[in-house]
N, C-alpha and C positions, 0 to 999 in steps of 0.2 A: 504494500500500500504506500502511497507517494505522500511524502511527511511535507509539512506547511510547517515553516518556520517565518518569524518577525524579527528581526533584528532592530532594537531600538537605541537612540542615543537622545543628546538634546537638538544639535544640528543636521543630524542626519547628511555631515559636510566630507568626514573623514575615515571615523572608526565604523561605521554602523554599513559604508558604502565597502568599504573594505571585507569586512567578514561577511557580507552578502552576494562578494566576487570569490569568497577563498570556496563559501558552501557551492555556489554553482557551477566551480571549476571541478571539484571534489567529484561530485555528482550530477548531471544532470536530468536527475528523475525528483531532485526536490524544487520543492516551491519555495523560492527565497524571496524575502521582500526586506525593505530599512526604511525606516521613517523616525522623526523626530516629533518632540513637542515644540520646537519651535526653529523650524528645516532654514536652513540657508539658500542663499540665492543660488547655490551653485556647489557642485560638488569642488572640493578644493582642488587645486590645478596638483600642484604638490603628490597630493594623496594619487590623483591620475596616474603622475608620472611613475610613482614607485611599484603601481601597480602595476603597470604598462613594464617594469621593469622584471618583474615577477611572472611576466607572459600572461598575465591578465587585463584586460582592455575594462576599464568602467567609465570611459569618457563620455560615454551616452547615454551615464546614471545622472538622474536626477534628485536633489531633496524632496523627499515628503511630507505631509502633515500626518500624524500619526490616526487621527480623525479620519481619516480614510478607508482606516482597517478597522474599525472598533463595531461593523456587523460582521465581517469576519470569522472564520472557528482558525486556530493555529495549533499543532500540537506543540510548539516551541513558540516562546516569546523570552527573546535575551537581550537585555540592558548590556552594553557596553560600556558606559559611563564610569569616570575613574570617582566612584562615590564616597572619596578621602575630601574633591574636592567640589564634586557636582549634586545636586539632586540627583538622583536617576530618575527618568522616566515611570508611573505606573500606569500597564496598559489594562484596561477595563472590559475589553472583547472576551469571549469566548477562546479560552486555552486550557490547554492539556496540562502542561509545566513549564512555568515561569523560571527563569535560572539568570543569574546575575554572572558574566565573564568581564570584570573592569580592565580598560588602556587609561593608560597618559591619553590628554588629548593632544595630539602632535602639532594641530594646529596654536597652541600658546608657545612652541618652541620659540625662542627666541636665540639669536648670537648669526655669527656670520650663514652664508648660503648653507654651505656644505655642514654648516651644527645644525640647523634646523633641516636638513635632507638626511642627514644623520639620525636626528630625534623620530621621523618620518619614516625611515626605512627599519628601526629599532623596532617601531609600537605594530608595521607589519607586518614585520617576521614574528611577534610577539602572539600579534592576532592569529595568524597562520598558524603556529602550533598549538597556542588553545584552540582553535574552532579545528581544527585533523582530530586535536583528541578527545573534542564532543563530540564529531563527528564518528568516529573509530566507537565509543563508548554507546553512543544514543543512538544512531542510525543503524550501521552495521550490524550490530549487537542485534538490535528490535526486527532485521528483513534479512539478517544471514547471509547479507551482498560480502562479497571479496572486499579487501582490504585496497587500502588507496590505490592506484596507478602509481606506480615507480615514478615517475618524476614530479611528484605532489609528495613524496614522502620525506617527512625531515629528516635530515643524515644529524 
């Protein structure tokens, strides 16, 4: 059965676009979505780029209004948000299990190009291997699917 997950943050600019590219590179039989409580204009150029670097294209993701999904059913709805220094989002829709996975938001990096592309390429490899190993744990585990594609597997 093809699992519905949500991916929430506050901007739905960085982190929440991110781990909704790693889920649907993973797999392509789940339904991934990201949306925020209050979405940016734009997915961050940045966050593109390192993705783009990662052989994943999200350049033609958009922010969302999390209001969107809240008729919705999801078996997964996961907060992103680094909740040391954020609210996290609470989504009110119809779900299965709600699970909190916190990043840095990359987007507050501050210092030269390459410290903030640094900070940016840290919080996606970061995302990448928690979401493989909710991935690995909650998907796999529940439908008996093979384990990642060899080139999606963190060495």
């Amino acid at each position: 059965m093809k699992k519905k997950i949500l991916i929430l943050c506050t901007g739905n600019s960085c982190r929440s676009q991110m781990a909704e590219g790693f889920l649907k590179s993973f797999d392509k039989e789940l339904e991934v979505f990201s949306a925020g409580t209050n979405p940016s204009s734009r997915v961050h150029p940045k966050a593109v780029q390192v993705m783009k670097e990662a052989g994943i294209d999200v350049s033609k993701n958009y922010p969302k209004i999390v209001d969107k999904f809240l008729k919705d059913t999801f078996d997964y709805v996961i907060t992103v948000c680094d909740n040391a220094k954020e609210t996290c989002p609470v989504f009110i829709g119809k779900v299965g299990k709600q699970l909190h996975i916190g990043f840095e938001d990359p987007a507050e990096a501050v210092g030269s190009e390459e410290e903030i592309f640094s900070v940016f390429r840290k919080v996606r490899d970061q995302i990448k291997l928690r979401f493989e190993k909710f991935y690995n744990e909650n998907i796999h585990r529940s439908e008996g699917t093979a384990t990642l594609p060899e080139n999606f597997r963190s060495t």
